[in-house]
C-alpha positions in Angstrom: 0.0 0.0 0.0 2.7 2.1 0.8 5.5 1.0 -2.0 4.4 3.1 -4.7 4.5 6.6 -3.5 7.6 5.6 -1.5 8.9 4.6 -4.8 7.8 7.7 -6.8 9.2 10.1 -3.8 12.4 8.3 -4.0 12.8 9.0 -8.0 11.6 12.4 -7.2 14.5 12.9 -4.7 17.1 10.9 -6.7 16.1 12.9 -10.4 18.3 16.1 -9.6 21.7 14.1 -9.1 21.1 11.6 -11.7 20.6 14.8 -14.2 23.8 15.8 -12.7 25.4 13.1 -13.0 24.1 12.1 -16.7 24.8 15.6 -17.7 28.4 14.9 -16.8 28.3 12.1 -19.1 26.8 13.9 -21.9 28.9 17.1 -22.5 32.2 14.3 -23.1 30.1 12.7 -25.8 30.7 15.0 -28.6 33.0 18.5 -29.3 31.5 21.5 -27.4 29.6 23.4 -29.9 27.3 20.0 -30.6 24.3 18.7 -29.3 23.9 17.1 -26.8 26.8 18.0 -25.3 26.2 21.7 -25.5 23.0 21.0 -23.2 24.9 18.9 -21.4 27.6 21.6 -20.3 25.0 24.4 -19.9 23.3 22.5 -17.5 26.2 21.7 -15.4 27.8 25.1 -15.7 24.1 25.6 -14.0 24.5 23.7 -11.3 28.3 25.3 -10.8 27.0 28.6 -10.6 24.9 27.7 -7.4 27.0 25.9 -5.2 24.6 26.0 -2.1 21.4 25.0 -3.8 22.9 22.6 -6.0 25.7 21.3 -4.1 24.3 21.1 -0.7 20.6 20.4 -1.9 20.2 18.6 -4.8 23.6 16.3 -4.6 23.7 15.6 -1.3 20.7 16.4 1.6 17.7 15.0 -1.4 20.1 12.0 -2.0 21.0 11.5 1.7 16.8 11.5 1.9 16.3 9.3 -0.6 18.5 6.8 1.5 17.2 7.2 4.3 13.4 6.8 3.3 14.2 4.0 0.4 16.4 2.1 3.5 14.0 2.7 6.2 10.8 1.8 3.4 13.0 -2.0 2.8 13.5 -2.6 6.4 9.9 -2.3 6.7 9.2 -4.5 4.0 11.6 -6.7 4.3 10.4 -7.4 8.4 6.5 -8.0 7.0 6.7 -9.9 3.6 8.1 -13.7 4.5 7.7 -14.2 0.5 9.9 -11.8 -0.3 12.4 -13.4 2.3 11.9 -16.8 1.0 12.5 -15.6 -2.9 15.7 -13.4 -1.8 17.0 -16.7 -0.2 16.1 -18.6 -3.3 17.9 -16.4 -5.3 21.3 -16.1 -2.9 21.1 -19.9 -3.6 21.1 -19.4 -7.3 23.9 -17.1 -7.8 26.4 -19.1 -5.4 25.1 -22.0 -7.9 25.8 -20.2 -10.7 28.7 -17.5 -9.7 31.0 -18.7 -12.3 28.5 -18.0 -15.2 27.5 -14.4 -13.3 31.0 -13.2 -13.5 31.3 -14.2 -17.0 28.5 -12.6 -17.9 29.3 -9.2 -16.0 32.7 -9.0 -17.2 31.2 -9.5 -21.0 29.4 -6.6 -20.6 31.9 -4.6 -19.3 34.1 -5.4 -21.5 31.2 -4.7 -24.3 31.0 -1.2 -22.8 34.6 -0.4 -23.0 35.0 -1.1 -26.2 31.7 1.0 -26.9 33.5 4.3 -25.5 36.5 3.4 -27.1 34.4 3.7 -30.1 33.0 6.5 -29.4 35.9 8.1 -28.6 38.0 7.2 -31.9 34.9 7.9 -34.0 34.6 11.8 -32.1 38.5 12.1 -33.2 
């Protein structure tokens, strides 16, 4: 009853840094006078320009909330729902089962994104 506006407050309150952060991304995607990367530097050349608001508020005390609520929110969950307990057991068992295969997996994809920026950084050249 309570999950989905605890869910929609947490986006809410983790949007602003995740902008941030995705805007960071961004304006290293292409040469400055291009878009997206001109969007991407004006917005955070916003968010440099107001330390206090954006620094103190959006980056860290709406984050640091977000933590709190989302951690305080799965507590609570995880204490009432024996189901949920039972699957997250269930599925500890099946990645010690299958570890081996996990890793392989994760390091496929990483190595799928490196060689992504690496391409995106010799094509930009």
């Amino acid at each position: 009853m309570i999950k989905r506006p605890t869910a929609i407050l947490e986006l809410l309150l983790v949007f602003p840094g995740a902008l941030f952060m995705a805007a960071l991304f961004a304006r290293n995607l292409q040469p400055a006078p291009f878009e997206p990367a001109q969007s991407a530097r004006r917005l955070v050349d916003w968010y440099s320009a107001r330390p206090v608001l954006c620094l103190d508020v959006f980056l860290i005390a709406l984050p640091f909330a977000a933590f709190i609520i989302g951690g305080t929110a799965l507590l609570r969950i995880w204490r009432g729902d024996a189901a949920l307990r039972r699957t997250a057991m269930r599925m500890l068992a099946v990645v010690r089962a299958h570890t081996a295969a996990l890793l392989i997996a994760g390091a496929t994809l990483t190595a799928g994104g490196i060689l992504a920026i690496v391409a995106l950084h010799l094509i930009t050249d």
